[in-house]
MIROMAR-389434 format. One line per field, with one value per residue: x, y, z of N, C-alpha, C, O, CB in turn. Coordinates in Angstrom, 1 decimal. Each point is the difference from the previous one (the first is absolute). Glycine has a CB too. Layout:
BEGIN
n.xx: [X, ...]
n.yy: [Y, ...]
n.zz: [Z, ...]
ca.xx: [X, ...]
ca.yy: [Y, ...]
ca.zz: [Z, ...]
c.xx: [X, ...]
c.yy: [Y, ...]
c.zz: [Z, ...]
o.xx: [X, ...]
o.yy: [Y, ...]
o.zz: [Z, ...]
cb.xx: [X, ...]
cb.yy: [Y, ...]
cb.zz: [Z, ...]
END
This chain:
BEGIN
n.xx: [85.7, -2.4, -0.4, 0.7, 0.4, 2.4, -1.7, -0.7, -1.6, -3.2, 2.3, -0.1, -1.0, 2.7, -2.8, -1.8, 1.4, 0.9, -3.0, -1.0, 1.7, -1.8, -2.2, 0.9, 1.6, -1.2, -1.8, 0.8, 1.3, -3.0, -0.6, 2.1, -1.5, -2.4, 1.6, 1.4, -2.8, -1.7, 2.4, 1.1, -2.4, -0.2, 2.5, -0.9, 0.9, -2.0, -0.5, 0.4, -2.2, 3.6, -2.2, 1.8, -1.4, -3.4, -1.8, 0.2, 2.9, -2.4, 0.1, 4.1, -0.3, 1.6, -3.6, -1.0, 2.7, -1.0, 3.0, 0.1, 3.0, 0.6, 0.6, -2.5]
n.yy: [84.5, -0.2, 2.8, 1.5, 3.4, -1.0, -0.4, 3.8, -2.6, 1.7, 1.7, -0.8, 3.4, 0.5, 2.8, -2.2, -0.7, 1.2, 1.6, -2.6, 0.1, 2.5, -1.7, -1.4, 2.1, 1.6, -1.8, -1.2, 2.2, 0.3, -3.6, 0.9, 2.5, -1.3, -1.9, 3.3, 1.4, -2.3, -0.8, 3.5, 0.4, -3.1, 0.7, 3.4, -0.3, 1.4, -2.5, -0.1, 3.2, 1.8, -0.2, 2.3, -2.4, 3.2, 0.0, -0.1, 1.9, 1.0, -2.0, 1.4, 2.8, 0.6, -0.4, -3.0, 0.6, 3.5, 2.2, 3.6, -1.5, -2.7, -0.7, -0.9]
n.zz: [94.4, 1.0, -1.1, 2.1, 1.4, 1.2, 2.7, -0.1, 4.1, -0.9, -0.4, 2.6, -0.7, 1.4, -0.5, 0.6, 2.4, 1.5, 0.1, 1.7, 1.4, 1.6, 0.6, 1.3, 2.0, 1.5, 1.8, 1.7, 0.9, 0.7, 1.6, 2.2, 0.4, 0.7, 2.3, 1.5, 0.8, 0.4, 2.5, 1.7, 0.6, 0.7, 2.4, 1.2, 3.2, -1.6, -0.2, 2.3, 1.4, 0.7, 2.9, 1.4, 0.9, -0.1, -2.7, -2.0, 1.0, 0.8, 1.6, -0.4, -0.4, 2.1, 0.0, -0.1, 3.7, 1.8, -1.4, 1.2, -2.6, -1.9, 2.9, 1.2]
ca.xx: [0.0, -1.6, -0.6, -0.1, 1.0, 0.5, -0.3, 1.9, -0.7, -0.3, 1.1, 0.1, 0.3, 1.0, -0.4, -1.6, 0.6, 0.3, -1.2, -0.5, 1.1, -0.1, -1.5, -0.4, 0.8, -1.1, -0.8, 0.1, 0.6, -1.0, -0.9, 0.4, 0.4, -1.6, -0.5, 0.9, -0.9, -1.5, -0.1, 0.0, -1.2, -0.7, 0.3, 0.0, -0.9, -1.7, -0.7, -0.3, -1.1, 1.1, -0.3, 1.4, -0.6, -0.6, -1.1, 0.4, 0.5, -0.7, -0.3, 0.8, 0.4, 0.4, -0.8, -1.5, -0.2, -0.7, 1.2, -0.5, 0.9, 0.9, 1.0, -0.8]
ca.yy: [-1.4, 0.0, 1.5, 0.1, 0.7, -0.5, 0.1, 1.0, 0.3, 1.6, 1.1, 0.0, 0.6, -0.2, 1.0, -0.8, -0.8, 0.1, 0.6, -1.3, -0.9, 1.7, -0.2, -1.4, 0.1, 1.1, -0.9, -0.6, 0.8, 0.9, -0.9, -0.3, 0.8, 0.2, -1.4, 0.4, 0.6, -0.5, -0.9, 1.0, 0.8, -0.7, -0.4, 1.4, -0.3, 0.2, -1.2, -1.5, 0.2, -0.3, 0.4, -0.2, -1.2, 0.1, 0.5, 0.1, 1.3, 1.1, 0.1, 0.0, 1.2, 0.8, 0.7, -1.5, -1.1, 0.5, 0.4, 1.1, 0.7, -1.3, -0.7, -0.5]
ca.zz: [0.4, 0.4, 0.2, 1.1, 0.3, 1.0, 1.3, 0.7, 1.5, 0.1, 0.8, 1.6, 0.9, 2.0, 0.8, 0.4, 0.7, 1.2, 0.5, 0.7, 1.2, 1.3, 0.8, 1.1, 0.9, 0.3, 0.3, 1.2, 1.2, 0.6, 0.4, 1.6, 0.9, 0.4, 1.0, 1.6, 0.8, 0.3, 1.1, 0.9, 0.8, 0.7, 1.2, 0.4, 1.2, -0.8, -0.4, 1.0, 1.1, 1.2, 1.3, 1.2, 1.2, 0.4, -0.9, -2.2, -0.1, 1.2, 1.9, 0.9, 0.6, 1.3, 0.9, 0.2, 0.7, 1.3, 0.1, -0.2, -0.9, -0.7, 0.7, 1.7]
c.xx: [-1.4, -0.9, -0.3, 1.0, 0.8, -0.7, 0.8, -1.6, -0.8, 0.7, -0.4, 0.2, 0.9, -0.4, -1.3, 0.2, 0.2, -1.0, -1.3, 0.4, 0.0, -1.4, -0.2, 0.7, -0.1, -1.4, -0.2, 0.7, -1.2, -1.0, 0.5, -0.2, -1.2, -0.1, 1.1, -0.7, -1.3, 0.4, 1.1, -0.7, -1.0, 0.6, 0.6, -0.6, -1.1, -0.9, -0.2, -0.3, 1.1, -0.5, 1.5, -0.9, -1.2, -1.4, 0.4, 0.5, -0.7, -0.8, 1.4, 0.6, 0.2, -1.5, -1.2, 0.8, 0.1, 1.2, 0.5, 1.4, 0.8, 1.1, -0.6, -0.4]
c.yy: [-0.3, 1.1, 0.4, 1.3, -0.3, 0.4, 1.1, 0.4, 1.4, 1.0, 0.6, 1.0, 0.3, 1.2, -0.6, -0.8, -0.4, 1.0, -1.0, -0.5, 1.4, 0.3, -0.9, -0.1, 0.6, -0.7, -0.9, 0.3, 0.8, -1.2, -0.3, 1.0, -0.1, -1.2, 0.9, 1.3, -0.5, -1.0, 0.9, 0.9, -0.5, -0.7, 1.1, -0.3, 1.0, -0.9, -0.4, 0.7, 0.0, 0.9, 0.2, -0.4, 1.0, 0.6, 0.2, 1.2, 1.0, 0.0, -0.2, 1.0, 0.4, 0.7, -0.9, -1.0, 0.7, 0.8, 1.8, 0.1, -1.4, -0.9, -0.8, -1.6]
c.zz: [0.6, 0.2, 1.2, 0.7, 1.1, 1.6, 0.4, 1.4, -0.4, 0.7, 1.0, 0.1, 1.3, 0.1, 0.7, 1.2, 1.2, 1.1, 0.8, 0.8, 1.1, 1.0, 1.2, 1.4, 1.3, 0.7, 1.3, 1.0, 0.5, 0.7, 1.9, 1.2, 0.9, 1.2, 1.1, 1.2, 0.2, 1.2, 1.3, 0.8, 0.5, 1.7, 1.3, 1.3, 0.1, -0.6, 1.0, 1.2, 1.3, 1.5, 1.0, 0.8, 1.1, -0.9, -0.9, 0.4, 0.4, 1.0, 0.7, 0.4, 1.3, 0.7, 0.4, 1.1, 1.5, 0.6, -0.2, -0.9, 0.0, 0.9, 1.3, -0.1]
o.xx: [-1.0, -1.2, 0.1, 1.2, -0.6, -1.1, 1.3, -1.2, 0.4, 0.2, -1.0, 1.1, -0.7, 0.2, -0.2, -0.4, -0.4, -0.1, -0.6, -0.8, -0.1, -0.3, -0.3, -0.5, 0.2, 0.1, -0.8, 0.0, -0.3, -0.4, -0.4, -0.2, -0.1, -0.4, -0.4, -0.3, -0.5, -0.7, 0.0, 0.4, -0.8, -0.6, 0.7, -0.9, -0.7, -1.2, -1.1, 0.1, -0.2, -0.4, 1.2, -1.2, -0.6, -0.9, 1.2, -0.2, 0.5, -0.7, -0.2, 0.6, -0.7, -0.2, -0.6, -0.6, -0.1, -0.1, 0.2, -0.1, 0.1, 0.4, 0.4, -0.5]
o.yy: [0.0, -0.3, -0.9, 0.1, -0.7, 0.6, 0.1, 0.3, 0.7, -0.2, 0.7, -0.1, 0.1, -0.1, -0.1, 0.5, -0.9, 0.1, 0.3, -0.5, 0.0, 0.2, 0.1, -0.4, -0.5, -0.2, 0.0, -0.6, -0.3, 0.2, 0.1, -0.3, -0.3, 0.3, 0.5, -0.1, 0.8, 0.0, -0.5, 0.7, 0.4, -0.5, -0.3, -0.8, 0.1, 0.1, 0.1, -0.8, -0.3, 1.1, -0.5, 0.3, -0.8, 0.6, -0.3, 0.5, 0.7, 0.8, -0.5, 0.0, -0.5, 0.2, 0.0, -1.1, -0.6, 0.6, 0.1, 1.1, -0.8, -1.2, -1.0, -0.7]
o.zz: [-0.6, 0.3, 1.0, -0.5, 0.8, 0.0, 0.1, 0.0, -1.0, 1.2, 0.0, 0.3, 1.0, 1.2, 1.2, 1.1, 0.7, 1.2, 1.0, 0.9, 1.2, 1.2, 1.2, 1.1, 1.1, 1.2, 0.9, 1.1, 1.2, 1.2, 1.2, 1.2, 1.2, 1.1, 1.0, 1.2, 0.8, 1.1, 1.2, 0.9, 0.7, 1.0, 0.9, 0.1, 1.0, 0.2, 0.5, 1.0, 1.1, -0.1, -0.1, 0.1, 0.8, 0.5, -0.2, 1.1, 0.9, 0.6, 1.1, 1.1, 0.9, 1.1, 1.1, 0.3, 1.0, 1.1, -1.2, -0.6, 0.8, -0.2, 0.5, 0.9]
cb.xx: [3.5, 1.9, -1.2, -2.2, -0.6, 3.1, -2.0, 4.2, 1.7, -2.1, 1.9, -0.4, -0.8, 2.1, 1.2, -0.4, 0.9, 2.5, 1.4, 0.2, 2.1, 1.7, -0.5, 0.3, 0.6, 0.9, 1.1, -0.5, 2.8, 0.6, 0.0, 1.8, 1.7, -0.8, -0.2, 2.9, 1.7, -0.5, -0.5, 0.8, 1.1, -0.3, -0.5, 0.7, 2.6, 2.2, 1.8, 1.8, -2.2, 2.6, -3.7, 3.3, 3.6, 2.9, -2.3, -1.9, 0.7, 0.9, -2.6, -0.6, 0.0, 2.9, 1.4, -0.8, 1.2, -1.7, -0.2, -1.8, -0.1, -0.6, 1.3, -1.2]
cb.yy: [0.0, -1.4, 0.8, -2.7, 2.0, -0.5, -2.5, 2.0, -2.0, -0.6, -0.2, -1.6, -0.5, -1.3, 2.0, -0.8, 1.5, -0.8, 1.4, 0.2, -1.9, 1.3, 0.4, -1.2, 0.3, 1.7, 0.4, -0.7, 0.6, 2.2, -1.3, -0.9, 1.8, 0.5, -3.7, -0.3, 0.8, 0.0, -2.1, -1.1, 1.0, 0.1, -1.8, 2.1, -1.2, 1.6, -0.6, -1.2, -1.1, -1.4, -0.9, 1.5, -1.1, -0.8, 1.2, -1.7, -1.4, 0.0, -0.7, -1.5, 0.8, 0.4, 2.2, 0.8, -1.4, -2.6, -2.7, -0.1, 3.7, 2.8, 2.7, 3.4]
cb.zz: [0.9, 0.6, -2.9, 0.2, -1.7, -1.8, 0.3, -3.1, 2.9, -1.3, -1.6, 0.4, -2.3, -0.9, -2.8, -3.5, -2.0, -2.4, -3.2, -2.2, -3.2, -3.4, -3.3, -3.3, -2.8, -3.4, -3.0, -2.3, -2.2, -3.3, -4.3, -2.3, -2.7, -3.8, -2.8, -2.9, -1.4, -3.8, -3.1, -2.0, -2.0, -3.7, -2.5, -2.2, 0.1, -0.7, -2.2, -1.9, -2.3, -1.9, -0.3, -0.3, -0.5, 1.2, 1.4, -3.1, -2.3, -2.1, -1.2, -1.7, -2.6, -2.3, -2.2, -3.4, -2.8, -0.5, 0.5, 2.9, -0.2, -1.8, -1.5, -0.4]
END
C-alpha cells in the first residue's frame, strides 16, 4: 500500500537498565553521604573553635593553668 517499514521501537535492554538505575542510585547516595559528612565536620568543635570559658583547650589544662595534679 504506501510502503515502507513498520515502526518497531529499539530494544531496551532491563539488565542494561536496571544496571543504570543501580548506578545512579549509588551515586546519589554516596553524593549525599558525602554532603552529610562535610557538613558534620564543618560543625565539629574543631571547626567552630569551641572554647571553655577560661581559654581554648590547650591552655586549659591542669598543668598551663598552674595546677600541680587534675583534681587540685
Amino acid at each position: 500500500m504506501c510502503g515502507g517499514a513498520p515502526s518497531i521501537a529499539p530494544a531496551v535492554d532491563p539488565a542494561e537498565q536496571q544496571a543504570k538505575a543501580d548506578a545512579d542510585a549509588a551515586r546519589k547516595a554516596n553524593t549525599e553521604a558525602a554532603a552529610t559528612r562535610r557538613a558534620r565536620r564543618q560543625q565539629s568543635a574543631l571547626a567552630t573553635g569551641a572554647s571553655s570559658t577560661s581559654g581554648t583547650a590547650a591552655t586549659s589544662t591542669a598543668l598551663a593553668t598552674g595546677k600541680p595534679t587534675l583534681g587540685s
